[in-house]
Steps between C-alpha positions, in 0.01 A plus 500: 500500500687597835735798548687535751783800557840452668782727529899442392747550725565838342155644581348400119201396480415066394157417375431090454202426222384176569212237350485294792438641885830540553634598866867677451696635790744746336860525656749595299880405678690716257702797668420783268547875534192721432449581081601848434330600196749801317236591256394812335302615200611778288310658224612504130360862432526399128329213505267577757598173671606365838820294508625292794853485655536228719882474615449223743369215224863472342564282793181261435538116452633381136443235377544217773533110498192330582591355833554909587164632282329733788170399318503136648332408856779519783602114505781264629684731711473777164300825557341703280253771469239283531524340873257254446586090358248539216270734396250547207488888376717760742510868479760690685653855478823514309818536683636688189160773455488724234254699653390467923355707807839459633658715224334777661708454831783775524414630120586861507454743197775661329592802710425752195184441293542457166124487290722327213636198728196418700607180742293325747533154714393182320182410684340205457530157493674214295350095591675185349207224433656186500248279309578123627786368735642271251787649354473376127242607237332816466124623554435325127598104647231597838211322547139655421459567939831628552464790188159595653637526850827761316143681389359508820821597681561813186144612568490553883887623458325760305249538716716599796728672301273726402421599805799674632490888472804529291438275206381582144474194322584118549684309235506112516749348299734210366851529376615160382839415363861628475443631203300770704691539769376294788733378731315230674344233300285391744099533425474809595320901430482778612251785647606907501252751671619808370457867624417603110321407249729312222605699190341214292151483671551898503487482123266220448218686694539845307478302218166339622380825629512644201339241302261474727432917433504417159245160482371481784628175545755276672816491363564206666221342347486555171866394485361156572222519234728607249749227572131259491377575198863517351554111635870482327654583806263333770733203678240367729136588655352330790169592673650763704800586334667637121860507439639632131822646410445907470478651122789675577701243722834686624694153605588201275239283744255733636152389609218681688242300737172711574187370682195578294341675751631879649661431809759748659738262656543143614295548816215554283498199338195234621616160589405318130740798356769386762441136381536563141797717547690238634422235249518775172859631635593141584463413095578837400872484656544106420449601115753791515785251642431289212558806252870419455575184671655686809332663840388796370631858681215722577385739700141462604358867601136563643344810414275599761313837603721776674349490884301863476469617138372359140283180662235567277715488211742212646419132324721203656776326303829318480769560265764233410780615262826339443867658323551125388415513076663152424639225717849643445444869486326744695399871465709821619386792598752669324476867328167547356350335807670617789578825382220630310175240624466388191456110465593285187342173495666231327211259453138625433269410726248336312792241435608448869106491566532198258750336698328545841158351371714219379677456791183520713384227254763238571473529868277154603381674826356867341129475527440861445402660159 
């Protein structure tokens, strides 16, 4: 693999993943003013929970035609982000950030203090990872060497990520479909470095802590052995890799990948983990499109270690859930849900486990399990 870093005509930072030993001179033509990040955090005292407000991404790119996705290489006269002709996986920093150093330029507190309305800049950074140049598809229809480069690129993204002063935790993900909310359907994920750590992992690491206090154990780990020895819910193993839909499963589809060793993050992984990763989420997302006859919506979330606390608790894993519950209906988040946190699942998941393993079973090119 060669990487090689540009910069946009705005000042953001490009970074080309390539297979082959690939020289790239990066010029981007465009004429674009500098990114102004108007970003701040502000703490919900009740919650105990930061919350971003980021005026400046109403104005970000909806929905375009394909000859105008920003996503595609810069070709026939047409630019884009990416101001290369082709390109196998880019990374680049979003024009539209939730959270970036910049956010920090020209921030000034609230003239009068106020311990109940605690507001800071967003610092951080947001990446887009664009996972092939072809516009059609998604990371389910790439070939075995393209999904292992994406997990090469996410790993030394979250190497370097972690290395700036600011940032708390890395979160790699995928949202995929309209249905969520994404509003460009090229192949595509995303990468936030944030300056916290994440209510969610904030909560799933008191809960290992304490169970951990308690046993002795990892909570992390016995969660796997239970769902083992249990088998009803088990979708698919590999050599390296386990993927069952939780006990409890909050979405409609949910499914959890973990490697069956204790890793912290994707940087941790060896290069045979890497390997079956690729192949194992390859199947794993062919057999949830073919759950109801229609690309599936999803979002794809990697749960890695915050950067300085809990790595000795931390155990690596990806979570795919989707709202859809049939291929005409999907799930709301309406009162119970959005208002309380309380999650009503229409179909248990020891059926939709059913469905994946037979899914999984009908696709001719899953060699795993």
């Amino acid at each position: 693999m060669r990487i090689t870093s540009g910069r946009l005509a705005d000042g953001r930072e490009i970074i080309f993943y390539d297979r082959a030993d690939t020289a790239r001179r990066i010029v981007d033509r465009r004429e674009l003013a500098p990114v102004t990040a108007s970003a701040e955090i502000r703490r919900d005292v009740l919650a105990d929970e930061w919350v971003a407000v980021t005026a400046h991404r109403q104005t970000r790119t909806h929905l375009p035609p394909p000859r105008q996705c920003p996503l595609c290489p810069t070709v026939d006269g047409r630019a884009s982000e990416i101001p290369e002709p082709d390109y196998d996986v880019v990374v680049f920093e979003n024009r539209f950030p939730s959270f970036a150093a910049s956010a920090a330029d020209g921030w000034e507190p609230p003239a009068a203090a106020d311990p109940l309305s605690d507001r800071r800049p967003a610092v951080g950074r947001c990446e887009v990872v664009c996972f092939t140049s072809s516009h059609d598809g998604s990371f389910a229809t790439l070939p075995s060497e393209q999904a292992r480069l994406v997990v090469d690129a996410w790993a030394d993204r979250t190497t370097v990520l972690s290395s700036l002063p600011d940032v708390a935790q890395v979160f790699v993900f995928e949202n995929r479909g309209a249905e969520i909310g994404v509003t460009l359907h090229h192949p595509h994920g995303q990468i936030y470095a944030y300056p916290f750590v994440t209510p969610t992992t904030a909560t799933m690491f008191a809960s290992a802590r304490a169970h951990r206090d308690r046993t002795g154990r990892n909570l992390f780990a016995d969660v796997v052995a239970a769902e083992l020895r249990a088998e009803v819910r088990v979708v698919l193993q590999s050599e390296h890799w386990v993927a069952f839909v939780p006990v409890a499963a909050r979405w409609p589809v949910e499914v959890h990948l973990y490697p069956r060793r204790q890793v912290p993050d994707l940087p941790a992984l060896g290069e045979q983990e890497r390997a079956d990763l690729a192949e194992s989420s390859l199947v794993l997302l062919r057999a949830l499109d073919g759950l109801f006859g229609t690309p599936l919506p999803y979002v794809a979330a990697w749960h890695q270690a915050p950067v300085r606390s809990d790595r000795d608790l931390a155990w690596l894993h990806l979570r795919v859930s989707s709202i859809r519950r049939a291929p005409d209906k999907l799930k709301y988040l309406a009162g119970s849900e959005s208002a309380m946190g309380v999650f009503i699942n229409d179909i248990p998941p020891e059926d939709m486990a059913a469905r994946v393993r037979a899914a999984i079973g009908n696709d001719p090119l899953a060699s795993v399990g």
